[in-house]
C-alpha positions as CSV (number, residue, x, y, z in Angstrom):
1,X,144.3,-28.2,-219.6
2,X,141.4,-25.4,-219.8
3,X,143.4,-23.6,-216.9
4,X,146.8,-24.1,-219.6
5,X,144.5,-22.5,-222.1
6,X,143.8,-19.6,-219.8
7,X,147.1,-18.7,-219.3
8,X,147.8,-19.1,-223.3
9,X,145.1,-16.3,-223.7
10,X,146.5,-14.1,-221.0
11,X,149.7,-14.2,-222.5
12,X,148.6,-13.4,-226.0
13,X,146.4,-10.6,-224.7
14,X,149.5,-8.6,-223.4
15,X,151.0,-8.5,-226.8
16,X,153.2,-5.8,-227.6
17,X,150.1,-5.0,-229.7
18,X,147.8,-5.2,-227.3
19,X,148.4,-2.1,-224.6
20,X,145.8,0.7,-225.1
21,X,143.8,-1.1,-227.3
22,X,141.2,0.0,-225.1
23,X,141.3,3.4,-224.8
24,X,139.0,4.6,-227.5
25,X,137.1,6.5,-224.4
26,X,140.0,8.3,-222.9
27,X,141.9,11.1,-223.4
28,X,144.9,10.9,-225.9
29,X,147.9,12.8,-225.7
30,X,150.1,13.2,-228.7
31,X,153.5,13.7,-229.7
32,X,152.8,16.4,-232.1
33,X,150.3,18.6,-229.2
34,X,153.4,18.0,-226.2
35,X,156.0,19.9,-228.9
36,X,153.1,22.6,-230.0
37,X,152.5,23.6,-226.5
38,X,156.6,23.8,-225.7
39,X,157.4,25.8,-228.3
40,X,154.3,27.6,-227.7
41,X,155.1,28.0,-223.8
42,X,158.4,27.6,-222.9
43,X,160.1,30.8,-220.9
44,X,163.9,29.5,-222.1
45,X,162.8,29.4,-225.7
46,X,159.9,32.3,-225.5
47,X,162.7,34.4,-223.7
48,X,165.7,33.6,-227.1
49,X,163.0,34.4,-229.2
50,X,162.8,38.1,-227.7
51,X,166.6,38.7,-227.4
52,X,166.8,37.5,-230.9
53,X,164.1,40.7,-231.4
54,X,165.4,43.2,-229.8
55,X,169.0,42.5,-231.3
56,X,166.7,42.7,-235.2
57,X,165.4,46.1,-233.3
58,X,169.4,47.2,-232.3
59,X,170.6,46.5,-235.9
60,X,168.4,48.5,-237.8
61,X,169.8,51.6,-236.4
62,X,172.6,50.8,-238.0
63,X,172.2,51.1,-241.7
64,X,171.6,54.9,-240.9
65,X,173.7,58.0,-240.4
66,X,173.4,59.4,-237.0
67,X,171.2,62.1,-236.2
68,X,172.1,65.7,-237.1
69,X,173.2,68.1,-234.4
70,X,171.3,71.8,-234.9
71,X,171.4,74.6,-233.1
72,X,171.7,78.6,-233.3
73,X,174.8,80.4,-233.2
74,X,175.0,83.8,-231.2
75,X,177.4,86.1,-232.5
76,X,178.1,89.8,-231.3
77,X,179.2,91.7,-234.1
78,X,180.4,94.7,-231.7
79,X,184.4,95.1,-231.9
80,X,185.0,97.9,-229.6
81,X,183.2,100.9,-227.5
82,X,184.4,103.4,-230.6
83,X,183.5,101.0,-233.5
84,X,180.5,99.9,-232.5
85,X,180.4,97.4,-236.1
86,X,177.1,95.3,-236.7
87,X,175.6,94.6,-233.9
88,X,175.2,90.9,-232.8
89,X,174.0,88.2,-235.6
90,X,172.3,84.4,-235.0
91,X,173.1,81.9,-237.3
92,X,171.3,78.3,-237.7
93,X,173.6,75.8,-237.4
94,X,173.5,72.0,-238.4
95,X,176.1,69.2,-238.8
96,X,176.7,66.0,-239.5
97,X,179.0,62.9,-239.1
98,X,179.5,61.2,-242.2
99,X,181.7,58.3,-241.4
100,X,183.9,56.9,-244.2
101,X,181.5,54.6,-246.8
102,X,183.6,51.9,-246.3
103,X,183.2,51.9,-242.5
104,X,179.4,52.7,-243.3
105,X,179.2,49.1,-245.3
106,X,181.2,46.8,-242.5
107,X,179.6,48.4,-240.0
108,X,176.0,47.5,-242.0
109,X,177.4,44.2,-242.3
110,X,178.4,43.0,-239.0
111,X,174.6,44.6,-237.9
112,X,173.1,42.2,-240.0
113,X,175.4,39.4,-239.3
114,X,174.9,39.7,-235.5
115,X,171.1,39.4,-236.0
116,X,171.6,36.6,-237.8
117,X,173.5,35.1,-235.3
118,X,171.0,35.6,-232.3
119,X,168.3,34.6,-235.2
120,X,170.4,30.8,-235.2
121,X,170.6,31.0,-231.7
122,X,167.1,30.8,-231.4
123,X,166.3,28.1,-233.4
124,X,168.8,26.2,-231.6
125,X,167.0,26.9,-228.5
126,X,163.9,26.2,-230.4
127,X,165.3,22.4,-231.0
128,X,166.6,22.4,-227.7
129,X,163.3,22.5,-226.7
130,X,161.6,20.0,-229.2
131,X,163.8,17.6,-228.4
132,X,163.2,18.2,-224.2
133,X,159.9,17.8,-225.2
134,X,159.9,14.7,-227.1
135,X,162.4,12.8,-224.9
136,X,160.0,13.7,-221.7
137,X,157.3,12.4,-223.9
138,X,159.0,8.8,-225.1
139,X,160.1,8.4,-221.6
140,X,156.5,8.4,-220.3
141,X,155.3,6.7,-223.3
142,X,158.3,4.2,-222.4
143,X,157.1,3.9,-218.7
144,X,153.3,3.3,-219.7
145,X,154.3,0.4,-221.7
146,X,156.5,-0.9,-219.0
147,X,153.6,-0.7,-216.7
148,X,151.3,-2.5,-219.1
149,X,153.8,-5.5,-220.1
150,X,155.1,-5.8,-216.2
151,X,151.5,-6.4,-215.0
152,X,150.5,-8.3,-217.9
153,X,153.5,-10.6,-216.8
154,X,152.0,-10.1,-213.2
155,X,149.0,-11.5,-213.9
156,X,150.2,-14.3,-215.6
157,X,152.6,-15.3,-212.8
158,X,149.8,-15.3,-210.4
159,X,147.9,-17.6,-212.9
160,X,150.9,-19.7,-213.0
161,X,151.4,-19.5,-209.0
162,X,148.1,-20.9,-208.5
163,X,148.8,-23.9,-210.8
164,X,151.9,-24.9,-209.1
165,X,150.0,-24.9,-205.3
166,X,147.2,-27.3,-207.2
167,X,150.1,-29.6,-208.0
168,X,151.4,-29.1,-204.7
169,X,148.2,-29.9,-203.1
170,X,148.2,-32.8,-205.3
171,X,151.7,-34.0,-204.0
172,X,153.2,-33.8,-207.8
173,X,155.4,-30.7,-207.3
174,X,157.6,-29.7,-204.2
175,X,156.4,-26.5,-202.1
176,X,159.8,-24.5,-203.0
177,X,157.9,-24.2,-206.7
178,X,154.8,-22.0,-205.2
179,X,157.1,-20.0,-203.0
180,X,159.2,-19.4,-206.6
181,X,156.5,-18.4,-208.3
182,X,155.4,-16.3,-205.0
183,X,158.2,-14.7,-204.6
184,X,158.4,-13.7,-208.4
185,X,155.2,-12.5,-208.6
186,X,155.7,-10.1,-205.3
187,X,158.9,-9.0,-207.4
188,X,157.0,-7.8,-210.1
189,X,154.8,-6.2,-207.7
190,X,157.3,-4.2,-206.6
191,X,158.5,-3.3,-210.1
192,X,154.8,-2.0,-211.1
193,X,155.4,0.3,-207.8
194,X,158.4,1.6,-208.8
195,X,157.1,2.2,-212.4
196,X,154.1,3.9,-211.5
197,X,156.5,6.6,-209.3
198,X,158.5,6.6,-212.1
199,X,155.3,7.5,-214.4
200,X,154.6,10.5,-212.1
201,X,157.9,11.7,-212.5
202,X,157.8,11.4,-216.2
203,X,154.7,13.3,-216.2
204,X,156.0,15.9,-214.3
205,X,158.6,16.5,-216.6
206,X,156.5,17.0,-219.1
207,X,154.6,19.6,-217.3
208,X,158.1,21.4,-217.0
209,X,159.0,21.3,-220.6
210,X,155.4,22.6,-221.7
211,X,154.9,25.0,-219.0
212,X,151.5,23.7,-218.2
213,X,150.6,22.3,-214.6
214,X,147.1,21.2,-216.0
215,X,148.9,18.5,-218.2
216,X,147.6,15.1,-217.6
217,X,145.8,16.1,-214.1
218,X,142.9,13.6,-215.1
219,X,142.4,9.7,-214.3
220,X,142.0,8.9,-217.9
221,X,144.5,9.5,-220.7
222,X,146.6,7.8,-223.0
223,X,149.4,8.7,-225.0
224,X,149.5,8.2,-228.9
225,X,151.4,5.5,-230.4
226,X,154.5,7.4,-232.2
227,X,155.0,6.9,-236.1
228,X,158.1,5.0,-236.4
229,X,159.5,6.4,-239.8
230,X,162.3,4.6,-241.8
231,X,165.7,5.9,-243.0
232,X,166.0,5.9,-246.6
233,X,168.8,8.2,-247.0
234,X,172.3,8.1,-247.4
235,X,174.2,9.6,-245.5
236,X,176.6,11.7,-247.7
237,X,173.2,13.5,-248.4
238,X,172.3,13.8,-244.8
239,X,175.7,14.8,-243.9
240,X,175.6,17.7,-247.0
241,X,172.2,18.6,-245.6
242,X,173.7,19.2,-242.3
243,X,176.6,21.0,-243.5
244,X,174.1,23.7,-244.9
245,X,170.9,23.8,-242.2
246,X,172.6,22.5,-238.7
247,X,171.9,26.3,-236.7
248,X,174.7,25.3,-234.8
249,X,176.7,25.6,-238.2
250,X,174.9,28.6,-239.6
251,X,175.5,30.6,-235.9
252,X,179.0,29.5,-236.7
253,X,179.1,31.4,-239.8
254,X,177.3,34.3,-238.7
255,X,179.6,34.9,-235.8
256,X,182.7,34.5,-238.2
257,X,181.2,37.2,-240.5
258,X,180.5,39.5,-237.0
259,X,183.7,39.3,-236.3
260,X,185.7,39.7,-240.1
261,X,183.5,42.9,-240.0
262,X,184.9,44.0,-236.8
263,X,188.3,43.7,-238.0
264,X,187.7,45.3,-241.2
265,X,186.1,48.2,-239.1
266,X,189.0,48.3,-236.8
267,X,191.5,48.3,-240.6
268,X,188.7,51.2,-241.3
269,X,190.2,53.3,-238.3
270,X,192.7,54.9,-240.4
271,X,190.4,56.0,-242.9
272,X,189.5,59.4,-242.0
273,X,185.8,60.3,-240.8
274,X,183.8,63.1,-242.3
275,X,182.2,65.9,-240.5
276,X,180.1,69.0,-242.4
277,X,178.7,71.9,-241.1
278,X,176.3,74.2,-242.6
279,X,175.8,77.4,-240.9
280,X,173.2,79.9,-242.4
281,X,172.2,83.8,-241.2
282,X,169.3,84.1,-239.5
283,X,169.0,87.8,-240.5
284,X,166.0,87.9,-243.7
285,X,167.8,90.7,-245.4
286,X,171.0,88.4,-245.6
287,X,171.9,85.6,-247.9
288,X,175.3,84.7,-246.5
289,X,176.3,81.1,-245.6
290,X,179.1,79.1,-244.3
291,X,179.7,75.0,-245.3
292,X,182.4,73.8,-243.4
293,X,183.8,70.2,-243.9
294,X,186.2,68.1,-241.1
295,X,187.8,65.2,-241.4
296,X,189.3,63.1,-238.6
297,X,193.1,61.9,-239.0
298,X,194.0,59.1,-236.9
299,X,197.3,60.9,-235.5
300,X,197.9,58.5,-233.1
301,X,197.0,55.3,-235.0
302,X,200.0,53.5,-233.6
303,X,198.4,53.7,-230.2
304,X,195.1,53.1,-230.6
305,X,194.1,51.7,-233.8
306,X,197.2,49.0,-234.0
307,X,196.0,47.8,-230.8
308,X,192.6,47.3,-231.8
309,X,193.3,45.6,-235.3
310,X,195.7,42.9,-233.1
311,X,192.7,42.1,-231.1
312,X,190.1,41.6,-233.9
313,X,192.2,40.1,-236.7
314,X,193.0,37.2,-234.0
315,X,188.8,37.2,-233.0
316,X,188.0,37.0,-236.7
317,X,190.9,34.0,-237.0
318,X,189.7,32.6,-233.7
319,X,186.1,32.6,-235.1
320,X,187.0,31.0,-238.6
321,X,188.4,27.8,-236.6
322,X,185.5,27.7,-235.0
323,X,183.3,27.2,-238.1
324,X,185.2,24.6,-239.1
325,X,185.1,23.0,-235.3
326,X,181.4,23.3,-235.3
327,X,181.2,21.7,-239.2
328,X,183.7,18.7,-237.8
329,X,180.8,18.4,-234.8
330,X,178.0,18.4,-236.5
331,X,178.9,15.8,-239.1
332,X,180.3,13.3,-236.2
333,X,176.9,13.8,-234.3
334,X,174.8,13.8,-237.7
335,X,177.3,9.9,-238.1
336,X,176.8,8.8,-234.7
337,X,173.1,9.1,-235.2
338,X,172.8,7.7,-238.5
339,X,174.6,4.4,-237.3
340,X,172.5,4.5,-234.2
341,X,169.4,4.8,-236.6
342,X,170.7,2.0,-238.6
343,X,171.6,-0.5,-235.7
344,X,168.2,0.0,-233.9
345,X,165.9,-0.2,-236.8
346,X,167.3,-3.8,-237.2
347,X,167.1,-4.4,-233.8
348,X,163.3,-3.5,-233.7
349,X,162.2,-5.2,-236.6
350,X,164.2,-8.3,-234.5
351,X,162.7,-7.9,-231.6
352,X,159.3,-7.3,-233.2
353,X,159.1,-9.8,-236.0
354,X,161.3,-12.8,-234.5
355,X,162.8,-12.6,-230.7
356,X,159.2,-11.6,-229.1
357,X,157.3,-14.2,-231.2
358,X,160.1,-17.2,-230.8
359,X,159.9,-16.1,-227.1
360,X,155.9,-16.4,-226.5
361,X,155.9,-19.5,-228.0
362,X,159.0,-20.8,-225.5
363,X,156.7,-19.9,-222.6
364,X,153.4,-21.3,-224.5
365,X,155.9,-24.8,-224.6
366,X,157.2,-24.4,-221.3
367,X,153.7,-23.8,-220.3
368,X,152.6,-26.8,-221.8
369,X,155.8,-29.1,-220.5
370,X,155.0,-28.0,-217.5
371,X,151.7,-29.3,-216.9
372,X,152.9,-32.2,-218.4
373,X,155.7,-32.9,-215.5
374,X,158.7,-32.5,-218.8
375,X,160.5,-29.1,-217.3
376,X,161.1,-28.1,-213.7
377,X,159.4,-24.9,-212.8
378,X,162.2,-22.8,-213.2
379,X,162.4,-23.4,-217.0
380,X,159.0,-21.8,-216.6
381,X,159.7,-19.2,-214.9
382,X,163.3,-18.4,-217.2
383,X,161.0,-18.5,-220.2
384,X,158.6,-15.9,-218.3
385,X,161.3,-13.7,-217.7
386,X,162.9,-13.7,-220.9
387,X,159.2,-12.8,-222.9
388,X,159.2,-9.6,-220.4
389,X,163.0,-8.9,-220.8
390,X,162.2,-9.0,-224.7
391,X,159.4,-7.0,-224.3
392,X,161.4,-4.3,-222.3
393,X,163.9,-3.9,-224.2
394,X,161.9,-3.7,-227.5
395,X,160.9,-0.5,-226.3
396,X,163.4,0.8,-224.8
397,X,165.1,0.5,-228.6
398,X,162.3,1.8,-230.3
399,X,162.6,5.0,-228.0
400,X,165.8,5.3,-229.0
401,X,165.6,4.8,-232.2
402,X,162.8,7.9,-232.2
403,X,164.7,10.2,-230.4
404,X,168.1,9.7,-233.0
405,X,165.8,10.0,-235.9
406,X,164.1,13.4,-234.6
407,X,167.4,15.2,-233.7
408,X,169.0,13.6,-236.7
409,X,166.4,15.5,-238.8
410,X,166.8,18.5,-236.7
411,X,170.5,19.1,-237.7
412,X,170.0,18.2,-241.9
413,X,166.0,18.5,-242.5
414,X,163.1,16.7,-243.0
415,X,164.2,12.7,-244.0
416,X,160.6,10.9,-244.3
């Protein structure tokens, strides 16, 4: 019974609970330290942020006239060989090109509406790459617990191997029960191989989304245990939220109000542009001046600005279905993660609270039956396999339960 009693401990050593409950001395990674280094590192998101600049830069330039054209004018005052006249005059020149105000104001507005939109693009690249970051980190974190629970289970098995060979030796089981538990065992083996490539992998990835090679280069390190937040909201709230922050939604509506500028601007094409000219002697004993004011008259509007206002009017239509596309997206994805949030939550506190527990004390039975000749050895092992199963998938849901929650709360805000 003491060797029972062994196994009993094992088993409740390798508790969910249990993993990295020993690694006050190492290294710990966290969530929170993987995202501040891929936002802070990142070439996709570092090079959005600089076209999102340079586009503020561009727009600036536009809520100014253009720059003055100045010059001197040359003019020979001589009218013939017998009437010699003045002599030749210089005149300083300078004009400018005023457009028409209304033109002035779209033209402001679409400037301001384009930086706007490359500002939203951003921070959708900027979420992009938080949510890279912390998918690459729950996957490792994942893999690092599978590694833990499978060779937990590992070491059990071999536990439980060597009691079936005793009872073999003892003529009270038949061999085909220690070649079972063998064979499981070098199964599990195999699995802790493949999950420790796997881990690698993982861990490259994360290297990738952080931009840092160094990441994780030493022996020891462990990664933090991830908050697991509840949803308390509703999700009429969540889905208003969305409506208003989602910077899918909000690019949306800047490119919409880009392009109803552009076909006001092309509408603006028949208003006439202004164009004054001051010219001034040069001579000190003069006075004299000219002003001279143009205006452009769109003479052939039926060739060029018709065709123009066609094209934009459909772009601005074209962009106003979008919006409303990009709304009807958001609040299916912001729904499809709320119910997902909702499903797994329950499933989790299932798993943690009444599956795992029910299941560690089937194998603590079957353990127990066992030694006591009640179950074959396969009823052992089935109860051995359903504990790691349980295990398994109790983080694999957890994960997933993270990683809706996050981008849930990047398209409507902060929910805990």
């Amino acid at each position: 019974m003491k060797t029972i009693e062994l196994i009993i401990l094992t088993t409740a050593i390798i508790h969910i609970t249990a993993p990295g409950a020993f690694a006050g001395s190492q290294a710990v990674l966290t969530e929170s330290a993987v995202i501040e280094k891929a936002v802070l590192n990142n070439p996709g998101l570092i090079a959005a942020e600089k076209m999102a600049r340079a586009v503020e830069s561009k727009g600036h330039k536009q809520f100014f006239l253009e720059n003055p054209m100045a010059g001197v004018d040359y003019m020979n005052g001589q009218v013939s060989l017998l009437s010699p006249g003045t002599g030749p005059m210089k005149y300083f020149v300078i004009e400018q090109k005023i457009p028409f105000p209304l033109k002035y104001v779209w033209k402001a507005g679409g400037a301001a509406a384009e930086t706007d939109a490359y500002k939203y693009m951003y921070e959708m690249k900027k979420f992009e790459t938080i949510d890279d970051a912390r998918s690459a980190y729950y996957e490792l974190y994942k893999t690092i617990k599978y590694i833990d629970i499978t060779g937990g289970a590992s070491a059990v098995l071999k536990q439980i191997s060597g009691i079936a060979f005793a009872r073999y030796n003892q003529g009270m089981v038949p061999q085909h029960d220690v070649v079972k538990a063998d064979l499981e065992t070098d199964l599990l083996e195999n699995e802790l191989l493949t999950l420790n490539r796997q881990k690698e992998t993982d861990i490259q990835r994360l290297r990738r989304v952080t931009a840092d090679d160094s990441l994780l280069t030493g022996a020891a390190y462990s990664l933090e245990d991830p908050q697991v937040p509840e949803l308390k909201a509703e999700f009429d709230g969540i889905r208003d939220m969305a409506l208003k922050g989602a910077p899918s939604v909000r690019a949306a509506a800047a490119d919409k109000a880009l392009a109803e500028n552009m076909r006001n601007m092309a509408i603006a094409d028949y208003l006439p542009d202004l164009s004054v000219q001051y010219k001034r002697n040069m001579d000190p004993s003069s006075s004299g001046y000219e002003l001279m004011v143009e205006a452009e008259v769109p003479l052939w509007f039926l060739n060029n600005q018709q065709a123009n206002i066609g094209e934009d009017w459909e772009m601005a239509a074209s962009k106003d279905s979008g919006l409303e596309d990009e709304k009807n997206r958001v609040v299916y994805e912001a729904k499809d993660h709320f119910e997902a949030i909702k499903a797994d939550y329950r499933l989790i506190d299932l798993y943690k609270n009444k599956l795992i527990p029910q299941a560690e004390a089937g194998l603590k039975s079957a353990m127990a039956s066992y030694q006591s000749k009640k179950i074959e050895f396969m009823t052992l092992l089935d109860s051995e396999r359903m504990l790691l199963d349980m295990k398994k998938d109790y983080y694999m849901r957890l994960m997933e339960y993270l990683t809706h929650y996050r981008m849930l709360e990047e398209l409507s805000g902060k929910l805990d």
